[in-house]
GUVO-589795 format. One record per residue (C-alpha): z, x, y; residue number from 1. Coordinates in steps of 0.02 Angstrom, whole numbers, plus 50000, padded with zeros to 5 digits. Example, Ala and Ser with C-alpha at 12.3 -4.5 7.8 and 13.67 -1.06 7.14 Angstrom:
<atom><w>50390</w><u>50615</u><v>49775</v><k>1</k></atom>
<atom><w>50357</w><u>50684</u><v>49947</v><k>2</k></atom>
This chain:
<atom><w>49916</w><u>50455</u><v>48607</v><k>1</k></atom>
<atom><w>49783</w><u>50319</u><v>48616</v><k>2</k></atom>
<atom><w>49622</w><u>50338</u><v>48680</v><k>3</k></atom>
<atom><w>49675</w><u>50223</u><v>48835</v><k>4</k></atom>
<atom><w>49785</w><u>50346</u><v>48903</v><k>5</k></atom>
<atom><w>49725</w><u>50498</u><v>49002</v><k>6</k></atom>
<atom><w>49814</w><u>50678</u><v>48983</v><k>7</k></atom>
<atom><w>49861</w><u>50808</u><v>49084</v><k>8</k></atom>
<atom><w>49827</w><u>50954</u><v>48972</v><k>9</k></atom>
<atom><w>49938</w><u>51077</u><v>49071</v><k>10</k></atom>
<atom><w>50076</w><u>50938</u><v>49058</v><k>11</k></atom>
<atom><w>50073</w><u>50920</u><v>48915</v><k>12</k></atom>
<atom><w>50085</w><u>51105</u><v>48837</v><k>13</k></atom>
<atom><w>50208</w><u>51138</u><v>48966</v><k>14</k></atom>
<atom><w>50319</w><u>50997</u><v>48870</v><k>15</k></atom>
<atom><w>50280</w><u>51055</u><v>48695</v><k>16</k></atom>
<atom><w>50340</w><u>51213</u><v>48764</v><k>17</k></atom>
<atom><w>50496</w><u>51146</u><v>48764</v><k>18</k></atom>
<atom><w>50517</w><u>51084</u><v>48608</v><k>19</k></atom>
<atom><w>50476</w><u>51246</u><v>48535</v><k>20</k></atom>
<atom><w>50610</w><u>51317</u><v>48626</v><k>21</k></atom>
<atom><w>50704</w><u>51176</u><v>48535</v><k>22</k></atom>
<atom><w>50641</w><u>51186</u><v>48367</v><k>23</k></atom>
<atom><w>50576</w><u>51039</u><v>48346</v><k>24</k></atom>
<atom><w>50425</w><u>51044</u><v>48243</v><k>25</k></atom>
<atom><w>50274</w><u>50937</u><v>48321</v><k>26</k></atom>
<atom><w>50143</w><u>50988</u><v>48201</v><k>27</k></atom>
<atom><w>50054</w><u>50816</u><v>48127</v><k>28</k></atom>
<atom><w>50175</w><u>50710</u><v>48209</v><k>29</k></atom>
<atom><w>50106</w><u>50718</u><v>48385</v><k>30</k></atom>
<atom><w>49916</w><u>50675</u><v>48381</v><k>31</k></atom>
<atom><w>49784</w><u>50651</u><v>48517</v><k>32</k></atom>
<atom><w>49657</w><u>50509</u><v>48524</v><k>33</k></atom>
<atom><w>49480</w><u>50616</u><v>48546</v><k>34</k></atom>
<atom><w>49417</w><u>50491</u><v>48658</v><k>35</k></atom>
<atom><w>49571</w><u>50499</u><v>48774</v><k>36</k></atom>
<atom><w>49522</w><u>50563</u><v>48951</v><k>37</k></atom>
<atom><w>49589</w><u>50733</u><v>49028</v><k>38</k></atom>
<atom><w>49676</w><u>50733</u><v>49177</v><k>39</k></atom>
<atom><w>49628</w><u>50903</u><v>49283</v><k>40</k></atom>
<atom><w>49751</w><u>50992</u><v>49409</v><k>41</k></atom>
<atom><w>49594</w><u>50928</u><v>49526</v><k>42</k></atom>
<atom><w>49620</w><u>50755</u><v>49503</v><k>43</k></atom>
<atom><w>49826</w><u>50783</u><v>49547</v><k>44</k></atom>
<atom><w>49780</w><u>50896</u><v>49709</v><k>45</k></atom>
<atom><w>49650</w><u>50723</u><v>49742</v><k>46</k></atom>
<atom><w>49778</w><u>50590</u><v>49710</v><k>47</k></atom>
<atom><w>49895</w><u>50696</u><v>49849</v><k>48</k></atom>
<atom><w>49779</w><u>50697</u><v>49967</v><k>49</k></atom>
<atom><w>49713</w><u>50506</u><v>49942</v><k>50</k></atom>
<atom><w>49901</w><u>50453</u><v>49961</v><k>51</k></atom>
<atom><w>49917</w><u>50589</u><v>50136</v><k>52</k></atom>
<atom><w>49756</w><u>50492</u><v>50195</v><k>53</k></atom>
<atom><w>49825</w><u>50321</u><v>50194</v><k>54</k></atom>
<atom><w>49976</w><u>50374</u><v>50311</v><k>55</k></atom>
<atom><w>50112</w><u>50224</u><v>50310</v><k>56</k></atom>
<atom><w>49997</w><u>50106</u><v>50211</v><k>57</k></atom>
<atom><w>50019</w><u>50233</u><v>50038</v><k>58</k></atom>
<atom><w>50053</w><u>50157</u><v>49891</v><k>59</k></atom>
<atom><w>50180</w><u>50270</u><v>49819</v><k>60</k></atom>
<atom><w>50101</w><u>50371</u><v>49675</v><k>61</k></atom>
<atom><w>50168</w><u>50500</u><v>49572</v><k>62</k></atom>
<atom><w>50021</w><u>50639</u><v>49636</v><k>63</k></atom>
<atom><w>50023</w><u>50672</u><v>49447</v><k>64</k></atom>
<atom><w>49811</w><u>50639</u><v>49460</v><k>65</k></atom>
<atom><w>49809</w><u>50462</u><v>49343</v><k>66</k></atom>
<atom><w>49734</w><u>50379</u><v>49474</v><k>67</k></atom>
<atom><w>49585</w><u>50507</u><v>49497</v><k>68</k></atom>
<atom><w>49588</w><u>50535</u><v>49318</v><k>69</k></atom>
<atom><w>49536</w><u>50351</u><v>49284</v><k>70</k></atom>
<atom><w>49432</w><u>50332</u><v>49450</v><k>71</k></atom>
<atom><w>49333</w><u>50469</u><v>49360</v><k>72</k></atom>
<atom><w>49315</w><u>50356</u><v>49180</v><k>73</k></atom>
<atom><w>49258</w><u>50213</u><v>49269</v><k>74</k></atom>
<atom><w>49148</w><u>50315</u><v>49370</v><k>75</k></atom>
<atom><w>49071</w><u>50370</u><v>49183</v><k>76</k></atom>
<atom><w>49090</w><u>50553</u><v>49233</v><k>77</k></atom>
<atom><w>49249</w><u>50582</u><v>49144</v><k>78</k></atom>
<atom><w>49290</w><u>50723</u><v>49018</v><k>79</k></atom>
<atom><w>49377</w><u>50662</u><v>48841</v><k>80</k></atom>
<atom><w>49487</w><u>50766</u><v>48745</v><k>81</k></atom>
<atom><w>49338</w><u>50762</u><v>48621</v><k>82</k></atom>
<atom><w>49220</w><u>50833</u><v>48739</v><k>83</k></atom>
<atom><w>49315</w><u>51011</u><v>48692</v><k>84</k></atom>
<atom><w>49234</w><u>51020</u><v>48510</v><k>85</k></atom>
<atom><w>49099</w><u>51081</u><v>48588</v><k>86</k></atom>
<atom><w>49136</w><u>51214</u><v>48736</v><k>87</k></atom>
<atom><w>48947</w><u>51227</u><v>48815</v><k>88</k></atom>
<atom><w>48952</w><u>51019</u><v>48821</v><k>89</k></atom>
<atom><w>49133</w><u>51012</u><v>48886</v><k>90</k></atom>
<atom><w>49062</w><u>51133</u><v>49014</v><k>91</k></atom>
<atom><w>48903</w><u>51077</u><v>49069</v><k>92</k></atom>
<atom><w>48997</w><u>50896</u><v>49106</v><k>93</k></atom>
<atom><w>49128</w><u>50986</u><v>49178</v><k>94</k></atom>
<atom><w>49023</w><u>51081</u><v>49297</v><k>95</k></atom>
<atom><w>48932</w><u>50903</u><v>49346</v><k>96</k></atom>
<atom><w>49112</w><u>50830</u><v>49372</v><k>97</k></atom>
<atom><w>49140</w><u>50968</u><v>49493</v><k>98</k></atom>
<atom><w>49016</w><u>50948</u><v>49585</v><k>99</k></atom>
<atom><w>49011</w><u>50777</u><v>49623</v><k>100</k></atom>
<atom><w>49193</w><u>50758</u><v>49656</v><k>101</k></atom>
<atom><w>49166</w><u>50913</u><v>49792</v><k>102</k></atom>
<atom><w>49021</w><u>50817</u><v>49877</v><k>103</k></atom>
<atom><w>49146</w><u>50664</u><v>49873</v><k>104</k></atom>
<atom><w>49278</w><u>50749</u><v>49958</v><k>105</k></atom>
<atom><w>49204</w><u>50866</u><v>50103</v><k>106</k></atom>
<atom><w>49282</w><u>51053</u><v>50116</v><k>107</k></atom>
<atom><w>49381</w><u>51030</u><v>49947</v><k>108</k></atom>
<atom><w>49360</w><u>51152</u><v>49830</v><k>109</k></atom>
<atom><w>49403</w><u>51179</u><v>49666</v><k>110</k></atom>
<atom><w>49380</w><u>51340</u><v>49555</v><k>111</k></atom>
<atom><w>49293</w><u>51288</u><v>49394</v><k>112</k></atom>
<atom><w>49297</w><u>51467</u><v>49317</v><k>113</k></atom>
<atom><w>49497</w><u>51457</u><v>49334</v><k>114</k></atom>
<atom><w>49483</w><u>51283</u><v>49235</v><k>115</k></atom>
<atom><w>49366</w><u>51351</u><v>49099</v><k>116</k></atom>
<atom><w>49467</w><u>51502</u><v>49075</v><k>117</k></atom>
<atom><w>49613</w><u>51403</u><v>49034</v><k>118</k></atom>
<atom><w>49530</w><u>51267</u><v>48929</v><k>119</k></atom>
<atom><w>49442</w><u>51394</u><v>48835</v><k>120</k></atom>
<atom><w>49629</w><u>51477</u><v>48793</v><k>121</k></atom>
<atom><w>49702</w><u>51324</u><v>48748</v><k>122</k></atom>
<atom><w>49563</w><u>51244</u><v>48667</v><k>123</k></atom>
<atom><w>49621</w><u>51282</u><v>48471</v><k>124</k></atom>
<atom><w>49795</w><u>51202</u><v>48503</v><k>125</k></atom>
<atom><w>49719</w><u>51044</u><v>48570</v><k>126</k></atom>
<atom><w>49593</w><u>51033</u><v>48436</v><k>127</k></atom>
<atom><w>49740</w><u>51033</u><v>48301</v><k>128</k></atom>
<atom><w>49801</w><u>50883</u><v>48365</v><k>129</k></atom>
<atom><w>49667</w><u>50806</u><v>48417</v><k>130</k></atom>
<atom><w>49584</w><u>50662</u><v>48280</v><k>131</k></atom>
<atom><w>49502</w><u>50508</u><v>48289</v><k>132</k></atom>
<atom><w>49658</w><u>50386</u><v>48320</v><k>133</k></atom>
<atom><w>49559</w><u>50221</u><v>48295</v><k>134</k></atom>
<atom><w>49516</w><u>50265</u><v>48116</v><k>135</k></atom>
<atom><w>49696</w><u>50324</u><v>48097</v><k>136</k></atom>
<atom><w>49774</w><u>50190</u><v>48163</v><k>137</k></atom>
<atom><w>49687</w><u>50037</u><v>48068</v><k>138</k></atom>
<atom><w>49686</w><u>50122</u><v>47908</v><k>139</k></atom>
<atom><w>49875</w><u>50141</u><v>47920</v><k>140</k></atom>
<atom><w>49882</w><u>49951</u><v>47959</v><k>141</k></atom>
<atom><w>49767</w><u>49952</u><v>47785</v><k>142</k></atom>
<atom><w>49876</w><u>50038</u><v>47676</v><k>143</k></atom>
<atom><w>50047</w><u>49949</u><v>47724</v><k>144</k></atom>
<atom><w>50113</w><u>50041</u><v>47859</v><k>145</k></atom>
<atom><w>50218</w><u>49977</u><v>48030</v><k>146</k></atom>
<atom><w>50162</w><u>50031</u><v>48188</v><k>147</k></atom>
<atom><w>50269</w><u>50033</u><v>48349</v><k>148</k></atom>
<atom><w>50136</w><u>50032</u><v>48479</v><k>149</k></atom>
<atom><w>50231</w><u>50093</u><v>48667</v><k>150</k></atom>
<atom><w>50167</w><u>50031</u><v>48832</v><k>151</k></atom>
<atom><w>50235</w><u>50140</u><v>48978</v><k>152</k></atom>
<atom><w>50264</w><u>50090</u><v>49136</v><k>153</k></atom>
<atom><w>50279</w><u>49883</u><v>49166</v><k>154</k></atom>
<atom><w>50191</w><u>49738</u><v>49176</v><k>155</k></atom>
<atom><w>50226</w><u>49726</u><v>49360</v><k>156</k></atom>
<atom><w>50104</w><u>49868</u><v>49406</v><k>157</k></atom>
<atom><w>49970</w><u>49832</u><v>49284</v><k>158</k></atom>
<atom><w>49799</w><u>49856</u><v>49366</v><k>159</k></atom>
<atom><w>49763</w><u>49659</u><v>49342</v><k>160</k></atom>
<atom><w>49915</w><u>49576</u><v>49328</v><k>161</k></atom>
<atom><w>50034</w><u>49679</u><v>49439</v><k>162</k></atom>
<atom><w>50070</w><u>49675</u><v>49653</v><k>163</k></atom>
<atom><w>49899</w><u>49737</u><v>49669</v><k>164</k></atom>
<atom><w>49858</w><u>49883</u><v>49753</v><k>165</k></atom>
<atom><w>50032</w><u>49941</u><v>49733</v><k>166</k></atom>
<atom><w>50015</w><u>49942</u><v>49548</v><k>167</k></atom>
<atom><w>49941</w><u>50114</u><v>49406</v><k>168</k></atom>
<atom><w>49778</w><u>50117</u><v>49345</v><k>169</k></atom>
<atom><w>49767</w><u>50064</u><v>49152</v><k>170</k></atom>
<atom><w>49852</w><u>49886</u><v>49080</v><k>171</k></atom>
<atom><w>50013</w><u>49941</u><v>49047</v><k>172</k></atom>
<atom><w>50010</w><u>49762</u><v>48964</v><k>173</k></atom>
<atom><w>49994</w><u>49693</u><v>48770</v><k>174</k></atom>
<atom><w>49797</w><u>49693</u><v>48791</v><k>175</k></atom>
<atom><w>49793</w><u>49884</u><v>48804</v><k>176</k></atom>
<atom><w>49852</w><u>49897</u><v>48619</v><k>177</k></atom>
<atom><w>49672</w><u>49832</u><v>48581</v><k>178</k></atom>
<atom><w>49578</w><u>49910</u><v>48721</v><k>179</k></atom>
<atom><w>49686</w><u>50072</u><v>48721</v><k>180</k></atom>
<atom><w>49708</w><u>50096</u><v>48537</v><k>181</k></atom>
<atom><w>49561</w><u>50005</u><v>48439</v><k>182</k></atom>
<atom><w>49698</w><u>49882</u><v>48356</v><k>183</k></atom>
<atom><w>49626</w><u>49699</u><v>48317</v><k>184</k></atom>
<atom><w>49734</w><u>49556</u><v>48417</v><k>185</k></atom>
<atom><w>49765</w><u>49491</u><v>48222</v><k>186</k></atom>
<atom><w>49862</w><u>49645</u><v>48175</v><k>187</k></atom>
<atom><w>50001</w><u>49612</u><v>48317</v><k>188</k></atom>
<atom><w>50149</w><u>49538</u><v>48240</v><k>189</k></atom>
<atom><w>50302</w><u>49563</u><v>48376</v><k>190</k></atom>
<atom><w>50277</w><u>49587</u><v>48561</v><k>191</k></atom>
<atom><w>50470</w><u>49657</u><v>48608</v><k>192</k></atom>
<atom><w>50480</w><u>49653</u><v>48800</v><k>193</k></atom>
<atom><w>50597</w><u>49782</u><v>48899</v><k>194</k></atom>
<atom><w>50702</w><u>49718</u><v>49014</v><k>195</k></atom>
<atom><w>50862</w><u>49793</u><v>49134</v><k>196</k></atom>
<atom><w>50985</w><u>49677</u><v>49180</v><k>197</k></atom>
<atom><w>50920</w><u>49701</u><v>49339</v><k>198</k></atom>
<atom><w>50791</w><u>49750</u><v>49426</v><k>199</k></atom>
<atom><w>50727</w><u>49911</u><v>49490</v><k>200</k></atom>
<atom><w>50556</w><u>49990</u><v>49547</v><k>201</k></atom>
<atom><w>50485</w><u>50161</u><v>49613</v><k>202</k></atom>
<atom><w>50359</w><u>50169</u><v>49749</v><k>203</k></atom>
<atom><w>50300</w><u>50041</u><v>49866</v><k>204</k></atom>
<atom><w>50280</w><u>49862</u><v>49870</v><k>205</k></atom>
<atom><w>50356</w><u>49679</u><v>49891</v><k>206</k></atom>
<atom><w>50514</w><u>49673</u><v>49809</v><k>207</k></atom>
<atom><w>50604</w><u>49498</u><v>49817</v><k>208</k></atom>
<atom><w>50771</w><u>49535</u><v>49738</v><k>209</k></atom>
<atom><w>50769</w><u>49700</u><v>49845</v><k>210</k></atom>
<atom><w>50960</w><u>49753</u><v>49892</v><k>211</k></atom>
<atom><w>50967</w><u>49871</u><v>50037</v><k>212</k></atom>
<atom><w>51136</w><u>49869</u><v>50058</v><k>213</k></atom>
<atom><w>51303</w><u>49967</u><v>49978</v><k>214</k></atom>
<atom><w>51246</w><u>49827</u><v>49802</v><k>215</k></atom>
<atom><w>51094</w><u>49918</u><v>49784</v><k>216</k></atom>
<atom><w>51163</w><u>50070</u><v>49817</v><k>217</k></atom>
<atom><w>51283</w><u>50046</u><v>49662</v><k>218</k></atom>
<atom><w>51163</w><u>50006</u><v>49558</v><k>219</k></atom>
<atom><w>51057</w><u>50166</u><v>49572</v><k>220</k></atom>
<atom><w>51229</w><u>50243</u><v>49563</v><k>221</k></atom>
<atom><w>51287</w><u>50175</u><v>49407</v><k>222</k></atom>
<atom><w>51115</w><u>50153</u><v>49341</v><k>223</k></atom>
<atom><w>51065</w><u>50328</u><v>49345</v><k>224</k></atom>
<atom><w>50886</w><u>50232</u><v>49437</v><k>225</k></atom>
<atom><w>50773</w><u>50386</u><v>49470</v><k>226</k></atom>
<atom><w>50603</w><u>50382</u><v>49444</v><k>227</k></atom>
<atom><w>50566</w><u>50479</u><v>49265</v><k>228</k></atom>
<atom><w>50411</w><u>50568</u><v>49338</v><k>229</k></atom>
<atom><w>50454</w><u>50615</u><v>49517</v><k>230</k></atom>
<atom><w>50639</w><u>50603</u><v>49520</v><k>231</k></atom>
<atom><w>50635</w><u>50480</u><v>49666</v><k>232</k></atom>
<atom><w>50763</w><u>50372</u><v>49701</v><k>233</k></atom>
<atom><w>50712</w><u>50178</u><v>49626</v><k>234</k></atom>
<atom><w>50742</w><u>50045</u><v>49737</v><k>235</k></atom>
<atom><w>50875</w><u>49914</u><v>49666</v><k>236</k></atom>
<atom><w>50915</w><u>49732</u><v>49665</v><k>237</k></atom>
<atom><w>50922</w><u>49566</u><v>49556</v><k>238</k></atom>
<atom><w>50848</w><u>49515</u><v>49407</v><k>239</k></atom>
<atom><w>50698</w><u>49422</u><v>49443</v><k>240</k></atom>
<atom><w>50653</w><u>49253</u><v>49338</v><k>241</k></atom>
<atom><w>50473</w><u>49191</u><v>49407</v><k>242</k></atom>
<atom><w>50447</w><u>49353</u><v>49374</v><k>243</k></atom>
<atom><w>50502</w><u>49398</u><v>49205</v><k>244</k></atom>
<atom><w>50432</w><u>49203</u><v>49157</v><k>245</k></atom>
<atom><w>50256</w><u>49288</u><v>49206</v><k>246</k></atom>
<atom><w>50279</w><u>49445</u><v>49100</v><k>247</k></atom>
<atom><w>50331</w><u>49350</u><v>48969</v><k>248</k></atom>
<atom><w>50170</w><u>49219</u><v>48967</v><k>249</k></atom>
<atom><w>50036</w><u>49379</u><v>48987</v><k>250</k></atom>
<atom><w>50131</w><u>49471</u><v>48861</v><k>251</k></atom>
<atom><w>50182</w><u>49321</u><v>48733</v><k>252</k></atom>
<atom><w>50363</w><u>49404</u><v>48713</v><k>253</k></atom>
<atom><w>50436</w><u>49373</u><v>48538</v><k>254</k></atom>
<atom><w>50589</w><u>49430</u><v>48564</v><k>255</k></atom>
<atom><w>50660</w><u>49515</u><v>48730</v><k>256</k></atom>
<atom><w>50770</w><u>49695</u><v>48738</v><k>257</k></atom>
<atom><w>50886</w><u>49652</u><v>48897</v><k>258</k></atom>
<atom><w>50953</w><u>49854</u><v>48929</v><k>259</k></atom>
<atom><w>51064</w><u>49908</u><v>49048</v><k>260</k></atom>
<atom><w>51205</w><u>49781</u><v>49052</v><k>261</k></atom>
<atom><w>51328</w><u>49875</u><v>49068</v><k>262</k></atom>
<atom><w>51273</w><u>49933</u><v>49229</v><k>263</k></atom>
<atom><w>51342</w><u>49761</u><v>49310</v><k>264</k></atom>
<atom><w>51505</w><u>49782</u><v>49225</v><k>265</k></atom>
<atom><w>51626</w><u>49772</u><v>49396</v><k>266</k></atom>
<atom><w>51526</w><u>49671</u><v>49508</v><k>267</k></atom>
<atom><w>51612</w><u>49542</u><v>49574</v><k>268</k></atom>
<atom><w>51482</w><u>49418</u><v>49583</v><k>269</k></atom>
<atom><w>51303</w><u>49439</u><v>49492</v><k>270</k></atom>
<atom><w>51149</w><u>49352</u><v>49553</v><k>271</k></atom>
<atom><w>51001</w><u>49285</u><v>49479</v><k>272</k></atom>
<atom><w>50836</w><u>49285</u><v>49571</v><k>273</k></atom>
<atom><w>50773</w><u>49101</u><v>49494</v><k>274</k></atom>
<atom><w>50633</w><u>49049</u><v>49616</v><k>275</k></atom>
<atom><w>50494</w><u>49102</u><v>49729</v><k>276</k></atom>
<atom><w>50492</w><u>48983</u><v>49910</v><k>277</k></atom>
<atom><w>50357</w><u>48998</u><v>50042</v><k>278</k></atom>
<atom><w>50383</w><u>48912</u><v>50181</v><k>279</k></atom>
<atom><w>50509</w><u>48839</u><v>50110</v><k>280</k></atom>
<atom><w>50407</w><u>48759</u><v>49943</v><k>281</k></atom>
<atom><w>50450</w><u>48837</u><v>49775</v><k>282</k></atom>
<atom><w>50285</w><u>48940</u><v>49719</v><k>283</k></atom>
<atom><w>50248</w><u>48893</u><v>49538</v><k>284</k></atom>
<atom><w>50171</w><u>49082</u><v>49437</v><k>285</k></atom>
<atom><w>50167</w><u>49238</u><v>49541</v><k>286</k></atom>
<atom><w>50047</w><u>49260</u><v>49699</v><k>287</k></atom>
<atom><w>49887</w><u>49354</u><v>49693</v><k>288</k></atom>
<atom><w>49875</w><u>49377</u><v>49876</v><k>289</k></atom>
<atom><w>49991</w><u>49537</u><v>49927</v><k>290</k></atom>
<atom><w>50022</w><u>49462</u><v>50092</v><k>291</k></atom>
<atom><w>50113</w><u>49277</u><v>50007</v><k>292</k></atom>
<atom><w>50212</w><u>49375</u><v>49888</v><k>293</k></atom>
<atom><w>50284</w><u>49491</u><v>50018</v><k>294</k></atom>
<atom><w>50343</w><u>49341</u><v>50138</v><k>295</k></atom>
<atom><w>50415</w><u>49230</u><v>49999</v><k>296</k></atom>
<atom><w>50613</w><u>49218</u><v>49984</v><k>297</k></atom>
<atom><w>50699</w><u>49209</u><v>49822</v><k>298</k></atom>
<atom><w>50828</w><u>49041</u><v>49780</v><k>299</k></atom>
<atom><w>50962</w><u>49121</u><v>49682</v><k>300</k></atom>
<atom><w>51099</w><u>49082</u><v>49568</v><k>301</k></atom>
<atom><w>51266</w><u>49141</u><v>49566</v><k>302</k></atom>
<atom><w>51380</w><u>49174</u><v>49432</v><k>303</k></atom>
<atom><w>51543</w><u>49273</u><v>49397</v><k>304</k></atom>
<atom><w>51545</w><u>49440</u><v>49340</v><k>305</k></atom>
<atom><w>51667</w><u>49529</u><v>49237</v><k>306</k></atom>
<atom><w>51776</w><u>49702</u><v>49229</v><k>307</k></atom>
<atom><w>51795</w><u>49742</u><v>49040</v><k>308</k></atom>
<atom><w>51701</w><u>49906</u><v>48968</v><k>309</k></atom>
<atom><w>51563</w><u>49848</u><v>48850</v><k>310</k></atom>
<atom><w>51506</w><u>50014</u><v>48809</v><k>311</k></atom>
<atom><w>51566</w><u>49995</u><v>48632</v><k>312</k></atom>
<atom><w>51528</w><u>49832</u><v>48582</v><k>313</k></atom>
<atom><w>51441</w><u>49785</u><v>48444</v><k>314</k></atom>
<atom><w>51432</w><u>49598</u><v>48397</v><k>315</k></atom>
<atom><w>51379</w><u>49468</u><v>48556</v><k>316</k></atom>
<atom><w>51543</w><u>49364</u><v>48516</v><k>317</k></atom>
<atom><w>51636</w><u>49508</u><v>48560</v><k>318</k></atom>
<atom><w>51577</w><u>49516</u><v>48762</v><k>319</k></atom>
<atom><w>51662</w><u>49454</u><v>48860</v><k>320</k></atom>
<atom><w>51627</w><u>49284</u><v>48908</v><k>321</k></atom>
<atom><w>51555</w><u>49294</u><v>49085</v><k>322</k></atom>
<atom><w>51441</w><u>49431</u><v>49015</v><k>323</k></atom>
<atom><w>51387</w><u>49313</u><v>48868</v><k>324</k></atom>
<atom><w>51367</w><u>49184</u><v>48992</v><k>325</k></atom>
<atom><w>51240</w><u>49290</u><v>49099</v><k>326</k></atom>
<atom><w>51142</w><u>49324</u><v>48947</v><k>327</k></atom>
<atom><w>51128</w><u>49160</u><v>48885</v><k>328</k></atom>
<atom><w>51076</w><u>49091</u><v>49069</v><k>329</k></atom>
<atom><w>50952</w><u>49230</u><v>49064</v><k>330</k></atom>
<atom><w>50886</w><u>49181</u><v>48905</v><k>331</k></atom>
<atom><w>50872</w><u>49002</u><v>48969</v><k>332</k></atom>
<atom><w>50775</w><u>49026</u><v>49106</v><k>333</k></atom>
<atom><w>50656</w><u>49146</u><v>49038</v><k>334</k></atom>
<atom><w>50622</w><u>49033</u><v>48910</v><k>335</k></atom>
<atom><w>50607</w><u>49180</u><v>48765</v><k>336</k></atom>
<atom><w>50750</w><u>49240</u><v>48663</v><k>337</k></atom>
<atom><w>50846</w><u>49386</u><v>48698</v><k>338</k></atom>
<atom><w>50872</w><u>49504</u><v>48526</v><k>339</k></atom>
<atom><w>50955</w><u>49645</u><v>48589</v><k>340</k></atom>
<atom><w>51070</w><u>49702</u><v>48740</v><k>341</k></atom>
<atom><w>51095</w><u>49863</u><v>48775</v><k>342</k></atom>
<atom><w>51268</w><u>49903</u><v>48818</v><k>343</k></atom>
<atom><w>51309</w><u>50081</u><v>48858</v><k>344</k></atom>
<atom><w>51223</w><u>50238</u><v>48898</v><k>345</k></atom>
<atom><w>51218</w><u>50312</u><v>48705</v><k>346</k></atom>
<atom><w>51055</w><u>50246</u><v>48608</v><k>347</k></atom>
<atom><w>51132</w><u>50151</u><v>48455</v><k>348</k></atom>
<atom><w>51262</w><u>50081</u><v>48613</v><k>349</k></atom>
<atom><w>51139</w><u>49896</u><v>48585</v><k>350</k></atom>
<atom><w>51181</w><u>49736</u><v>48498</v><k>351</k></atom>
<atom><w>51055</w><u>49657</u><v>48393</v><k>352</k></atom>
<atom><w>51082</w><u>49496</u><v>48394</v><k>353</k></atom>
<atom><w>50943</w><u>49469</u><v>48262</v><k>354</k></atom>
C-alpha cells in the first residue's frame, strides 16, 4: 500500500483476521508505505455526521472516514503509519489532532486514551509491515522486476477529474502512481483501463445513461452491482462513450479490459450512450460545471443483442456475432483497443485478444 492511500488500522487487522482464519500467509507479501496516512474510527464517526449535515444535498460516502482522513493530510495535521516508530511522537501529534478536530466540531468528543490503548497493542504488527515503499518500489524497477500498480475506485470520481463534489478524495487516476507511490512517469509502460460493458455507479450524482426502469433493474440483478464497501445497491444503465473517451485521454489507455459482458447476454436490444447534447448541441469533453452535466441528454445508438451463453468462451471469433459486433463498435468509438473481455463470472472466464 502506497503512501497515497490512507488506512484504517482497525480495517485492516480486522481483514487480516480473516485470512488467518484462512491460512493464507501475509507475512512479506502485504507491506505498508510508512508515509501512508491513518484513518481513525474519529474521522469515520466525522464523515457520518458531515454527510447527516448536508440533508438531501449528501454526496453519498461510504462513512468509512477517507474523506476526514485526507481533509486531515491536507490540513498538515495528519498521522502516518510512520509516525508509530516512535510512540511519545505518534502521541503528542495525536493528542494535537484531537484537539483541534474537537474545537472544529462543537460537543464531539472523542476518547484519545481508548485510541492509544489500542495503537499501543497493535503497534508491533503494523511495524512488521510497515517499510519505506518508495525505496522498495524503484529499486525493484532497478533490478528487473514488473510492477502491477492498482488504482481503486474510477476515474469518474477522482478529486480533479471526476463529477465534482460527488467524487473521493485522492486521484484514483494514472498520476497517483507517481504522486501515491514515488514511481517516475518514465517507468510506466502499460496503462490497462477497466471497463463493464455497462455502466454502473454507487452514491450520488448525474448519471446520463441512468436506467430507472425494470433494464436497470436487470442489470444489478444479473450483475451482482452492489457497492463493495457498503453493500448498497449501484445504480445501472448504458455504457457511456464521451465518457469513457475522457478516461481514456487523462489516463492514456494502452489497452482497455471491457468486463462484464456477459451480463448483457439476453437483452433484446443494447444501447450505446455516444454523445453529450445541451440544449440540443453535442458537448465536445465532459463538463466541469455540475449543474451542465446533470441537464445534458445522451444521443444513443442502438444495436442488436444476442441470447447465446458466453461464459465459456475463449477465442473472440468464437462470440457470437452481435456480441463481437458491440465490442468492435465499442472499440471504435473509444478510439483505444480493447485486449480483453471478460465473459463470465469465474476469473480466467476473459479472452485476451492480445
Amino acid at each position: 500500500m502506497g503512501n497515497g492511500v490512507v488506512v484504517h488500522i482497525r480495517g485492516l487487522l480486522e481483514e487480516l483476521k480473516m485470512l488467518d482464519d484462512f491460512g493464507v500467509d501475509y507475512k512479506g507479501r502485504l507491506l505498508l508505505s510508512d508515509r501512508a496516512h491513518i484513518v481513525f474510527d474519529f474521522h469515520q464517526a466525522i464523515d457520518g455526521l458531515n454527510e447527516k449535515s448536508l440533508g438531501s444535498s449528501k454526496l453519498g460516502t461510504t462513512h468509512k472516514g477517507i474523506g476526514p482522513a485526507y481533509g486531515s493530510k491536507m490540513m498538515r495535521n495528519g498521522i502516518r503509519i510512520g509516525d508509530l516508530r516512535d510512540m511519545a511522537f505518534f502521541e503528542e501529534r495525536l493528542r494535537q489532532l484531537v484537539t483541534q478536530l474537537e474545537s472544529a466540531n462543537p460537543g464531539f468528543k472523542i476518547d484519545i486514551n481508548k485510541e492509544l490503548a489500542f495503537f499501543r497493542e497493535c503497534r508491533e504488527k503494523i511495524l512488521s509491515m510497515t517499510i519505506d515503499t518508495i525505496e522498495y518500489t524503484n529499486d525493484a524497477l532497478a533490478h528487473g522486476k514488473t510492477v502491477l500498480v492498482e488504482g481503486a475506485n474510477a476515474t469518474m470520481i477522482d478529486l480533479d477529474f471526476g463529477t465534482y463534489p460527488y467524487v473521493t478524495s485522492s486521484n484514483p487516476s494514472v498520476g497517483s502512481i507517481c504522486t501515491g507511490l514515488g514511481v517516475p512517469p518514465t517507468r510506466i509502460k502499460e496503462i490497462n483501463g477497466i471497463v463493464k460493458a455497462y455502466c454502473t455507479r454507487v452514491g450520488e450524482g448525474p448519471f446520463p445513461t441512468e436506467l430507472l426502469d425494470a433494464t436497470g433493474e436487470k442489470l444489478r440483478k444479473v450483475g451482482g452491482e452492489f457497492g463493495t464497501t457498503t453493500g448498497r445497491p449501484r445504480r445501472c444503465g448504458w455504457i457511456d462513450v464521451p465518457q469513457l473517451r475522457y478516461s481514456s485521454m487523462i489516463n492514456g489507455f494502452t489497452a482497455i479490459n471491457l468486463t462484464k459482458l456477459d451480463v448483457l447476454t439476453g437483452f433484446k436490444e443494447i444501447k450505446i450512450g455516444t454523445k453529450y447534447l445541451y440544449h440540443g448541441l453535442e458537448i465536445k469533453g465532459m463538463p466541469s460545471s455540475l449543474k451542465v452535466y446533470s441537464e445534458v441528454t445522451m444521443e444513443y445508438e442502438t444495436m442488436p443483442g444476442w441470447d447465446e451463453d458466453i461464459s465459456k468462451v475463449k477465442k473472440f471469433e468464437d462470440l457470437p456475432v452481435n456480441a463481437k459486433n458491440y465490442v468492435l463498435r465499442l472499440e471504435q468509438l473509444i478510439g483505444t483497443p480493447i485486449r480483453w473481455i471478460g465473459v463470465g463470472a469465474g476469473r480466467l472466464d476473459v479472452i485476451d485478444r492480445k
